[in-house]
N, C-alpha and C positions, 0 to 999 in steps of 0.2 A: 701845177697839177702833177701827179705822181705819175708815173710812169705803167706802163702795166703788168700789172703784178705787183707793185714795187710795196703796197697795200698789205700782200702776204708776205712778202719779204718782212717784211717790219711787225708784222702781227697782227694785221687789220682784216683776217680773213678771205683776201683776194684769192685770185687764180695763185697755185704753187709754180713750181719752176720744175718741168717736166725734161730730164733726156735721156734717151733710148742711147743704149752703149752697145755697138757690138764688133767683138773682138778683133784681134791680129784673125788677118785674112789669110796672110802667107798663100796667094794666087799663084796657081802653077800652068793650068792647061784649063779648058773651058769645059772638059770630060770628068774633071777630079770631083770628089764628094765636098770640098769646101765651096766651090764655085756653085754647085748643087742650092747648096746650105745657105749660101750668099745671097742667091735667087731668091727662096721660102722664105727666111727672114725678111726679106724687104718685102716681098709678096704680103707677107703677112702683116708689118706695120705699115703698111700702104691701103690694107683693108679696115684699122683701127677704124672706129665710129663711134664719136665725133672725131674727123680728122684734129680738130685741134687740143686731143687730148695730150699730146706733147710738145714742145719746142723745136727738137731737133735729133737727129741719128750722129752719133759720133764714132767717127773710126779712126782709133790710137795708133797709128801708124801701122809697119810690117806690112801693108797692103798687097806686096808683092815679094814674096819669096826672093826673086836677083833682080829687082828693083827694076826689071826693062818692061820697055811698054809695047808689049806683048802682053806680058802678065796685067799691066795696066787696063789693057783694054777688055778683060774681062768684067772691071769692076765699071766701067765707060758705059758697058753693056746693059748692065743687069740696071746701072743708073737709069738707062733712055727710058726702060720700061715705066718709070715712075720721075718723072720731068717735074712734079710738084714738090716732089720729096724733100725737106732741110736735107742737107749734109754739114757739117765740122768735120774737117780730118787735119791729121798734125803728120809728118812722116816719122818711119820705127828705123831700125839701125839697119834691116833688111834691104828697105830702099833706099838705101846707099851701100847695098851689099857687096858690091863689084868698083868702090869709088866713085860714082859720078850717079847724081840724082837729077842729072838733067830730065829722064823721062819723069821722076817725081814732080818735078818742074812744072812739066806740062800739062799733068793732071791737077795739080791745085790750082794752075792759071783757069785754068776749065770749068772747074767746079767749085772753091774756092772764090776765084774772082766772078761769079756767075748771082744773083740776087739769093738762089739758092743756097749760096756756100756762105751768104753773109757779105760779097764784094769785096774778098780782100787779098790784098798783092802779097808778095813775098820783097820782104827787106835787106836790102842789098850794104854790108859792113865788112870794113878791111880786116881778116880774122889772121892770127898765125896761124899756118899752117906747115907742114913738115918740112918742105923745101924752103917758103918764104911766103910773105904776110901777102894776102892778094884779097881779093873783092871776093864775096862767098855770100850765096841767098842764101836768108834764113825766115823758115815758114812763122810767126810768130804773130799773132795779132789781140784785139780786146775788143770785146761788145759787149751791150746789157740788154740782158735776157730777160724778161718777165720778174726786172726788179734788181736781176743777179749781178755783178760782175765777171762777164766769164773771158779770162785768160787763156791762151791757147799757144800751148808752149814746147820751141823745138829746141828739144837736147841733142840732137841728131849732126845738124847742118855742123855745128862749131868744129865737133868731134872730128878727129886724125880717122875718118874711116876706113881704114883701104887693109885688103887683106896685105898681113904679114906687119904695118904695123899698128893696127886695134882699132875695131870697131866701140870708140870708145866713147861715152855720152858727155856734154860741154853743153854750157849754154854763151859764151864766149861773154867780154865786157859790155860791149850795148845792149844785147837782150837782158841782161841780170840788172843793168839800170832802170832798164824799162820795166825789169817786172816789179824791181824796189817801188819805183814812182808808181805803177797801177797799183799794188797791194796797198802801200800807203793811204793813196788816196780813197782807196773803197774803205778802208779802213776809220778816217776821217768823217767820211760821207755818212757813216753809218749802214754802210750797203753793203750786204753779203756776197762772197767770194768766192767761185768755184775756178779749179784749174783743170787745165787738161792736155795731159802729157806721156809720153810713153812710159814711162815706168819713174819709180823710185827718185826723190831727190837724193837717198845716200847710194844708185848707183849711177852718179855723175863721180867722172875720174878724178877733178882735181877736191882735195878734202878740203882746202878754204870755201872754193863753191862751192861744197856740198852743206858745208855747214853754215854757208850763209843765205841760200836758197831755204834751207830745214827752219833756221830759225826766222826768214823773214815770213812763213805760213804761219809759224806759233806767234809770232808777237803781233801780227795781222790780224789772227782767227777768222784764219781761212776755213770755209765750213765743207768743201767737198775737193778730195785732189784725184781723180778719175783716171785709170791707169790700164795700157797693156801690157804685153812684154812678161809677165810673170808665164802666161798661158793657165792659170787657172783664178777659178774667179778668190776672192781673198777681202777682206774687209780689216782694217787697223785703224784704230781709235784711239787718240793721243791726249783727248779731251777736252780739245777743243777742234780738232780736224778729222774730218773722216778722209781717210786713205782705201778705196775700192778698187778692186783689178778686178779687169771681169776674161774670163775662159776665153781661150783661140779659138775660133774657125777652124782654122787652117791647120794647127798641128798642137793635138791633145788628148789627155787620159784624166777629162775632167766630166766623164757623164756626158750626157745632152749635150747637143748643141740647141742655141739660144741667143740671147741677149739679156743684158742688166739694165734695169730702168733706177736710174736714183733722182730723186725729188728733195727739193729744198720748200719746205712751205712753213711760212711764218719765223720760229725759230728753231722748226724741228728738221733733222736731216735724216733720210732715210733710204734703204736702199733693197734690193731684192731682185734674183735673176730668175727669165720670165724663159720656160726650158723648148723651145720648139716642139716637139713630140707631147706634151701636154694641150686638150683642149680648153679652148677658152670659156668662162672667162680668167683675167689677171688680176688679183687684187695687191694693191698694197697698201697700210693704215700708214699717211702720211703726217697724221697728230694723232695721241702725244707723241711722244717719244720713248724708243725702248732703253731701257738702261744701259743696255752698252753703247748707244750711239747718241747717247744726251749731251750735250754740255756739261762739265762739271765748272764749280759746283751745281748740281742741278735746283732750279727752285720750281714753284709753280709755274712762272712765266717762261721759263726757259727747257721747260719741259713738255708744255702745252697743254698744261695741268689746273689749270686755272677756273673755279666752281665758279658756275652764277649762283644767283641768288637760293636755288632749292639743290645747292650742294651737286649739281651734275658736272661734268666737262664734257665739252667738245668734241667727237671724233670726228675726221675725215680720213676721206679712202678714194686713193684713183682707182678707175675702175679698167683695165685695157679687154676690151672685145672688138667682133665685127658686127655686135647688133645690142644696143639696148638692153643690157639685165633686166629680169622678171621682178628679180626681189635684190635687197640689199639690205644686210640689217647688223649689229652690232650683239656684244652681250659683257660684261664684265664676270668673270672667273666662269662658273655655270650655270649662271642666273639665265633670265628671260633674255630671249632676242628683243631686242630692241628696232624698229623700223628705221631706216636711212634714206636721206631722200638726194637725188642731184640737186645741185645748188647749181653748178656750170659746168663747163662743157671738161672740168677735171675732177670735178670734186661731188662723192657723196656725200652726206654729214647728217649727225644724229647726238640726240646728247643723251645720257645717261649716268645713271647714279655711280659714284666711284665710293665704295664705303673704306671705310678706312682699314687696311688690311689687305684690299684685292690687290692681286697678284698678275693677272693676266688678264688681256683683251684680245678681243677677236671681231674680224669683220670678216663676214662670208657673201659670195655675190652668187646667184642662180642665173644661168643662163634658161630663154625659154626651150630651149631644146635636150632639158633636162629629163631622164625620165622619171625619174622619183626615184632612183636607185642608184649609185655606183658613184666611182669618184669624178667621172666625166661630164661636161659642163655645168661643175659645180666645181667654185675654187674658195679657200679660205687662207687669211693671213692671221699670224699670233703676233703678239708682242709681250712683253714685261714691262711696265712703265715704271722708273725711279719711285722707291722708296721715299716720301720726303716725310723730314719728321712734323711734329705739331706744330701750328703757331710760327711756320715758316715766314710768314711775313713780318713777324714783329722781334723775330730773334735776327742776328747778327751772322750776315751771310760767311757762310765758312771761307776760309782760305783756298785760295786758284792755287789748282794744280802745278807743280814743278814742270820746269820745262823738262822731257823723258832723255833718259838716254838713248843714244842714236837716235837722235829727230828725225823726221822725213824716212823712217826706214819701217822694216817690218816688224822690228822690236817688240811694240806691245799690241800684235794682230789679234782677235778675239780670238780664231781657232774655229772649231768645224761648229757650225749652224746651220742644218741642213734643211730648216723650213725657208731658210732664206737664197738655199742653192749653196751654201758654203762646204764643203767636204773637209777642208783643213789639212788635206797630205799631203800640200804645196809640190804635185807631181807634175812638174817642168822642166823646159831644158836650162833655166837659168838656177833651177833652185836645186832640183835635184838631178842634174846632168842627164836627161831622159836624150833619145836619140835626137830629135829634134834640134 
């Protein structure tokens, strides 16, 4: 028997693979506007209904500013309030800012090893280190999610952190085996692949790892690598991996604060950051696919493009509120709305005519506390679906893409999308030396 989800993972129109991202916290005092922010966020996906319209909350390391647990216990706090809640978290280079992640330690023992965090320990390997090779925990583990394979992965632990000499990102020799053997194997399995790690595979220090992490996600087709560490949100598309960073918390010049919801359903990946300060509801069309975040080459199937018999496709759309939408409905370019109905406790779906030529789709969801005017609870999503040419199915699939130059990196980013929360002025402390 399939797993759950595992249906949409493969294309069988099951539940998708839902998780909520939200940023480097970089936690300082219990008074500061991040800690604030930390609070409403979780306030807010704690009121989501149906609760199981997602998987899990993932926070990308940097949790605390100087990595001590003090700062920890902010995020301990704002946890108690919501005891049901998933968590994933990986730790960022911050906590291990001052060299020693002991208190990091004791927060993934806590909430990590907890049913909530998934139950899982921290793995104990003889790593070099600056002085000499000693026993060093590394946060690192693997579960499957609603289908997915999801990898959770510390560049952090391996790394010579210490000020003076580099906070510098390493996945060290056993974790890069274990991720070869997990990629492989999902690989094999026919099981889709998401990662999740603080930032970039090309900014790990040593460039053999770099390039051997880069290419074991391309030759994988690994379909989501979920990132913080840039401080602004960022989308890159290699064509066959989507690479997401989603905006800080804690310290930024990227708009709103928020969270990024990305979703893997069937063979489409998609992604969209959902801005705190906006009333609900949240949409996102989770099939088809938009042409920059398709598979290449893109075909019917792969696209999520695929007519029945009187020539429609498919759409779906998660829908994120705190109450049951009024309406939900669909349209192709500016044709009729089309009606959308819930199918489960993630997905709307509706099918509709795609003529040959249409360019654009859209799914808009009404909350009932609409008033018939303004942009407040009422939200809409667009996409662009691949181009495919005629008679797709009986001509001869075009040639896969080259593997890119600089794999794993932000090489071929899309750039600014701003109905998706994208800005594209990569304004950070890693990218563009911002104070931070």
């Amino acid at each position: 028997m399939a797993a759950p989800g595992e249906s949409a993972a493969r294309g069988g129109g099951g539940e998708p693979f839902v998780v909520l991202h939200v940023g480097d916290l970089h936690l300082t005092g219990r008074g500061e506007a991040n800690a604030r922010d930390l609070a409403a966020i979780l306030d807010q996906i704690a009121g989501l209904a149906p609760r199981a319209a997602f998987d899990f909350v993932y926070l990308p390391g940097d949790i605390a500013e100087d990595g001590t647990a003090r700062q920890y216990a902010i995020l301990r706090a704002a946890l108690a309030r919501h005891p049901d809640l998933p968590i994933r978290l990986i730790p960022g280079d911050h906590d291990r800012q001052h060299g020693s992640i002991d208190a990091f330690h004791d927060l993934f023992r806590a909430v990590a090893g907890s049913p909530r965090g998934g139950g899982h320990a921290a793995v104990l390997n003889r790593l070099p280190q600056p002085e000499a090779e000693r026993e060093v925990a590394q946060f690192y583990s693997a579960e499957t999610v609603s289908g997915v394979r999801c990898l959770f992965v510390d560049v952090v632990s391996a790394g010579f952190g210490r000020k003076g000499i580099g906070l510098d990102f390493r996945l060290g020799r056993p974790q890069a085996l274990w991720l070869s053997e997990e990629i492989t194997a999902a690989a094999a399995a026919g099981r889709p692949c998401a990662i999740f790690m603080h930032a970039y595979p090309d900014d790990l220090r040593e460039p053999d790892e770099r390039l051997d992490v880069a290419g074991l996600i391309w030759n994988g087709r690994v379909r989501l690598v979920e990132m913080g560490h840039t401080h602004y949100n960022e989308l890159a598309h290699d064509g066959r991996s989507l690479y997401a960073a989603a905006r800080s918390v804690g310290q930024n010049e990227d708009g709103s604060v928020g969270y990024a919801v990305a979703v893997i359903d069937g063979p489409v990946t998609s992604w969209r950051f959902r801005a705190l300060d906006r009333a609900p509801p949240f949409v996102l069309i989770t099939s088809p696919a938009d042409r920059r975040l398709a598979a290449r080459p893109a075909s019917e199937e792969t696209a999520g493009l695929v007519r029945d018999a009187r020539g429609r496709i498919r759409v779906r759309a998660l829908v994120l509120s705190d109450r049951e939408p009024a309406s939900c409905h669909c349209r192709a370019d500016r044709g009729a709305w089309t009606p959308m109905a819930r199918v489960s406790a993630r997905c709307f779906e509706g099918w509709i005519a795609w003529p040959a030529g249409a360019r654009n789709l859209q799914v808009e969801a009404v909350d009932p506390r609409w008033p018939g005017h303004g942009p407040d609870f009422v939200d809409t999503d667009a996409i662009e679906p691949p181009p495919l040419p005629a008679g797709t199915r009986d001509t001869a699939p075009p040639e896969e893409p080259a593997l890119p130059l600089r794999p794993g990196s932000d090489a071929f980013r899309i750039g600014p999308w701003l109905a998706k929360g994208v800005r594209g002025d990569q304004l950070g402390p890693n990218r563009a030396g911002r104070k931070w």
